[in-house]
C-alpha positions in Angstrom: 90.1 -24.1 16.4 86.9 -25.5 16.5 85.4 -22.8 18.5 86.6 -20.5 15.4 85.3 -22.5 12.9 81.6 -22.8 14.0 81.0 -19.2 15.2 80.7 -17.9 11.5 78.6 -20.9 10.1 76.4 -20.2 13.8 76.0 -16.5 12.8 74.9 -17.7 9.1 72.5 -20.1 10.8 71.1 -16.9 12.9 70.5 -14.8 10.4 69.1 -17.3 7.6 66.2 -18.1 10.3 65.9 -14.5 10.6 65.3 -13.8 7.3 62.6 -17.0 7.3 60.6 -15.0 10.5 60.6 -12.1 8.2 59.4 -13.7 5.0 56.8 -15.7 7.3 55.3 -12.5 8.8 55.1 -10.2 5.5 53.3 -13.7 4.0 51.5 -13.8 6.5 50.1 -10.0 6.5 49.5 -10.3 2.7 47.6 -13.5 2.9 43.7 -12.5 2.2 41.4 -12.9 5.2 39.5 -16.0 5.6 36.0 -15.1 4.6 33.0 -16.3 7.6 30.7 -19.1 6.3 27.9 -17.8 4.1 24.8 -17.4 6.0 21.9 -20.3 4.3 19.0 -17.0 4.9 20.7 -15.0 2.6 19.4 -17.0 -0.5 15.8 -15.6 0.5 16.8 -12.6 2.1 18.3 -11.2 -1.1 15.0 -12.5 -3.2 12.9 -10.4 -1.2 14.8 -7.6 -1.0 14.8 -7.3 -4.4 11.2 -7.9 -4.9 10.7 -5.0 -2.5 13.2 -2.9 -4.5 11.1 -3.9 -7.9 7.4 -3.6 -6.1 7.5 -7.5 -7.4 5.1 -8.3 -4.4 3.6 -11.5 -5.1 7.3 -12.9 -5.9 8.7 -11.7 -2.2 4.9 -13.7 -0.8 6.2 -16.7 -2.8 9.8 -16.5 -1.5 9.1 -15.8 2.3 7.1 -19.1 2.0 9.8 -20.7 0.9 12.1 -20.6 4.0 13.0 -23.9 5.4 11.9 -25.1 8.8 15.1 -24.4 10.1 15.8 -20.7 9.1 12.3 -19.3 10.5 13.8 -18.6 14.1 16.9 -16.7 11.9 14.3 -15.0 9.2 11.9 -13.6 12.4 15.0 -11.8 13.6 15.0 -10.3 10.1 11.9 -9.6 9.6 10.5 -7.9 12.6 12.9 -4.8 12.4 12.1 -4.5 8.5 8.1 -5.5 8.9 7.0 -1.7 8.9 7.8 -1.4 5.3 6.6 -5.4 4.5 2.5 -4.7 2.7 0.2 -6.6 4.7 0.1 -9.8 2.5 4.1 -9.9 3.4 3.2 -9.6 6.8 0.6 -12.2 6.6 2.5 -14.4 5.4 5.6 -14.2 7.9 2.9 -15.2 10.5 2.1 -18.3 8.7 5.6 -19.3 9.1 6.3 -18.2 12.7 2.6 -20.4 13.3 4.5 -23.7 11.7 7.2 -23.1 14.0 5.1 -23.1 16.9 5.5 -19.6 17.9 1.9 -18.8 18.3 2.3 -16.2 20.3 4.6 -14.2 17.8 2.2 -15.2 15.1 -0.6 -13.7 17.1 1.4 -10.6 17.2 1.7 -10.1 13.2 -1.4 -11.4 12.8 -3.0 -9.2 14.1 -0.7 -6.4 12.6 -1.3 -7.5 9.5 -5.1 -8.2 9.6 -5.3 -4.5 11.2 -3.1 -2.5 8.3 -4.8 -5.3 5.7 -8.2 -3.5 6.4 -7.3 -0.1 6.1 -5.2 -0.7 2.9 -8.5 -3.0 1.3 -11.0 0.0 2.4 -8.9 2.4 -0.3 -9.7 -0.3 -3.1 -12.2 0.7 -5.4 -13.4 -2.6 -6.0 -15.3 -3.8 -3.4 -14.0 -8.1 -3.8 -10.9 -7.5 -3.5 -12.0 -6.7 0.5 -13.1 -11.5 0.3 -8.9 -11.0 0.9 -9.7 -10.6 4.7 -11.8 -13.9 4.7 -8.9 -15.7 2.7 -6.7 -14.4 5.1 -8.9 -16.3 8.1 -9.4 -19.6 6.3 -5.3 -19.5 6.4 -5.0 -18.9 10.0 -7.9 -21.0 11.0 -5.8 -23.4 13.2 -4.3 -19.6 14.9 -7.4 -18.2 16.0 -8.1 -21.6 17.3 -5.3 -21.6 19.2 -5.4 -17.9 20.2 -9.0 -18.5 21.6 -7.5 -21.1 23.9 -5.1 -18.8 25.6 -7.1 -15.7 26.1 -4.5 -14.1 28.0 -1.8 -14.5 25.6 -4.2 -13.7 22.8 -4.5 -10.6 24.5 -1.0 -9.7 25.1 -0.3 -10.1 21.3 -3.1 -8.0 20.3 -1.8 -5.0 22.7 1.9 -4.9 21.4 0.7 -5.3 18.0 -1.7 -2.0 18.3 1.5 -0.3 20.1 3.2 -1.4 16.8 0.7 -0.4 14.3 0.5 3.5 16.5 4.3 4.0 16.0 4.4 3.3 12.1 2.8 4.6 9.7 1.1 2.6 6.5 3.3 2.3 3.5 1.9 2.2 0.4 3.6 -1.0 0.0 1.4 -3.7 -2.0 -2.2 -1.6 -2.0 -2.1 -2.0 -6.0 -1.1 -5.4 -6.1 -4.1 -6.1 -3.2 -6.4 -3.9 -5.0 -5.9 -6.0 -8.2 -7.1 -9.4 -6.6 -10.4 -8.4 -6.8 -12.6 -9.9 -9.7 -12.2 -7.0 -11.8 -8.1 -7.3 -11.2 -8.7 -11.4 -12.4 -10.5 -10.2 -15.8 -7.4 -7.9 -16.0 -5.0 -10.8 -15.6 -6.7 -12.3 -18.3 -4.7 -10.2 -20.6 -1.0 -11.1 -18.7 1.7 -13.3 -19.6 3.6 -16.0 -18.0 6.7 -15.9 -17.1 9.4 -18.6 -15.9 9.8 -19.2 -12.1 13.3 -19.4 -11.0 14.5 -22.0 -7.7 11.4 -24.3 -8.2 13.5 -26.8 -6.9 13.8 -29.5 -9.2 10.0 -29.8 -9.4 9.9 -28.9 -13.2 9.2 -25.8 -14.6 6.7 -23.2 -13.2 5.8 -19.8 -14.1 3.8 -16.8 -12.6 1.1 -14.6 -14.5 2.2 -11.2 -14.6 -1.0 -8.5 -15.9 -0.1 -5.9 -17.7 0.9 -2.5 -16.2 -1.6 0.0 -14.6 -2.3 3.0 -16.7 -3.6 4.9 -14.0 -3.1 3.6 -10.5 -6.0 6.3 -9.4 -8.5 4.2 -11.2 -7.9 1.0 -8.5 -7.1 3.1 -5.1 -9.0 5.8 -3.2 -7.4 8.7 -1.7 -6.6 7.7 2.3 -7.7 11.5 2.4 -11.4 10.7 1.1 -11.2 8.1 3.4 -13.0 9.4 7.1 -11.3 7.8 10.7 -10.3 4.9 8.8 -7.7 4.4 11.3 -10.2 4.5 13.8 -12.9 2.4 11.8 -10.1 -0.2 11.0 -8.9 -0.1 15.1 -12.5 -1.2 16.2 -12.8 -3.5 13.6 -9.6 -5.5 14.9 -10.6 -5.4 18.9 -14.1 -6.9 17.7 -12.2 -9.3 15.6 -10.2 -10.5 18.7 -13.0 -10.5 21.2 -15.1 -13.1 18.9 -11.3 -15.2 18.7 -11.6 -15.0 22.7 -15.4 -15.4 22.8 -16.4 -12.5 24.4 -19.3 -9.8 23.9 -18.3 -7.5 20.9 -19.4 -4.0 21.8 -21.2 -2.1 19.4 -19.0 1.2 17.6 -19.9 4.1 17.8 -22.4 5.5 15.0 -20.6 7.5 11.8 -21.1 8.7 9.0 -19.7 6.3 6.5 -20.8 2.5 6.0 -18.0 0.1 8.0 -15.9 -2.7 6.1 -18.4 -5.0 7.1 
C-alpha cells in the first residue's frame, strides 16, 4: 500500500525537477554574455583615432601626452603597429612617453624615426622657421641624447632598426600642413583663429585651443616632394650625422649636390 501510494507522487517529483533542468538551461542560453572589463587605453585610443580621422593633429599631440604612467607599456603596443601613418610630431611625442617610462632604448628608436621623417616633411615647407621645429624637438629630448651618448652601442642599435623602419614605409602626408603652419608666418595666421573649448582637462578649469582659419590653398605652405632632389637621401645623411655627434664621433662630410642641405 505504501509502496503504491508513493510511486505516483515519486514520478511527479521526477518530472517537476525535470522541467526546472529545462527552464534553467533555456535561461541560461538566453542570458546575455557577460561583457570583459573595459580596457582604461581606450579613453585615448579613441581620442586619437579620431583626431587622425579629422587631420585634428595638434589635438591627437595633446591626447598622446595625456596617457598615464601606467598605460605607456599598453599604448607602445598600440602605437608601434599604427606609427607609419602617426606625422612626425605624433611620433615625437610617443617617444617622450616611452623616455618617462624608462625605455630609452625604444625611445631612441622613434626618435630617431621621427627626427628622420621630421626633416624631410620640414624641407617641403615653404617657410623656412618652421624648420627651428627640429631644434624644439632636441631641447625636448635633451635628457635622450644624453642618455643615448652614454650607451653607444645601444644608441646604435636603435638608430639601425629605425632606418630599416623608415626604408619599408613610406611618408604620409600626415601633419606636413599643420608643421608647415608653426612657422612665424603660420603664427601671424593664427592671429586670425578662434578658441575653442578643451574637453577632459581634468578638473583643472576651463582650457581652450586656437584653431586658425582654414588653408585656401595648401600649395601656397608645401612644396612638391617632386621639386624636391634626394631628399631622402639628403634627410638619411642628415640623421647618421645627427647620431654620430649624440655618440661623439667624427661626422663625415656628404657628398657635394646640387641643392643647399637643411642646415
Amino acid at each position: 500500500m505504501i509502496r503504491v501510494r508513493t510511486l505516483p507522487a515519486l514520478l511527479v517529483a521526477v518530472v517537476t525537477l525535470a522541467g526546472c533542468l529545462q527552464l534553467t538551461e533555456a535561461r541560461r542560453v538566453t542570458e546575455p554574455p557577460k561583457r570583459p572589463p573595459a580596457d582604461p587605453l581606450d579613453a585615448y585610443t579613441f581620442r586619437i583615432d579620431k583626431a587622425r580621422e579629422s587631420g585634428a593633429w595638434t589635438e591627437g599631440e595633446e591626447w598622446i601626452a595625456r596617457i598615464p604612467p601606467a598605460l605607456i607599456d599598453d599604448y607602445r603596443r598600440w602605437f608601434e603597429p599604427r606609427a607609419h601613418r602617426f606625422p612626425p610630431l605624433w611620433i615625437y611625442a610617443s617617444a617622450r612617453r616611452l623616455q618617462e617610462d624608462g625605455a630609452y632604448v625604444k625611445a631612441a628608436y622613434w626618435y630617431v624615426a621621427a627626427r628622420e621623417r621630421q626633416i624631410r616633411q620640414l624641407r617641403r615647407c615653404r617657410d623656412d622657421s618652421a624648420k627651428e621645429q627640429l631644434i624644439w624637438a632636441d631641447a625636448g629630448f635633451a635628457d635622450l641624447r644624453a642618455e643615448m651618448g652614454r650607451h653607444p652601442e645601444l644608441t646604435r642599435y636603435a638608430a639601425k632598426h629605425a632606418f630599416a623602419w623608415l626604408d619599408l614605409h613610406e611618408d604620409p602626408e600626415a601633419g606636413l600642413l599643420a608643421a608647415c603652419l608653426r612657422g612665424q608666418a603660420g603664427a601671424e595666421r593664427a592671429k586670425d583663429g578662434r578658441l575653442v573649448p578643451v574637453d577632459g582637462t581634468g578638473g583643472r578649469g576651463r582650457a581652450f585651443r586656437l584653431v586658425p582659419p582654414p588653408v585656401e590653398n595648401p600649395a601656397d605652405w608645401i612644396i612638391p616632394e617632386s621639386e624636391i632632389h634626394d631628399i631622402r637621401t639628403w634627410s638619411r645623411i642628415l640623421m647618421k650625422k645627427d647620431v654620430a655627434s649624440i655618440l661623439g664621433e667624427p661626422e663625415e662630410l656628404p657628398p657635394v649636390s646640387t641643392l643647399t642641405p637643411l642646415r
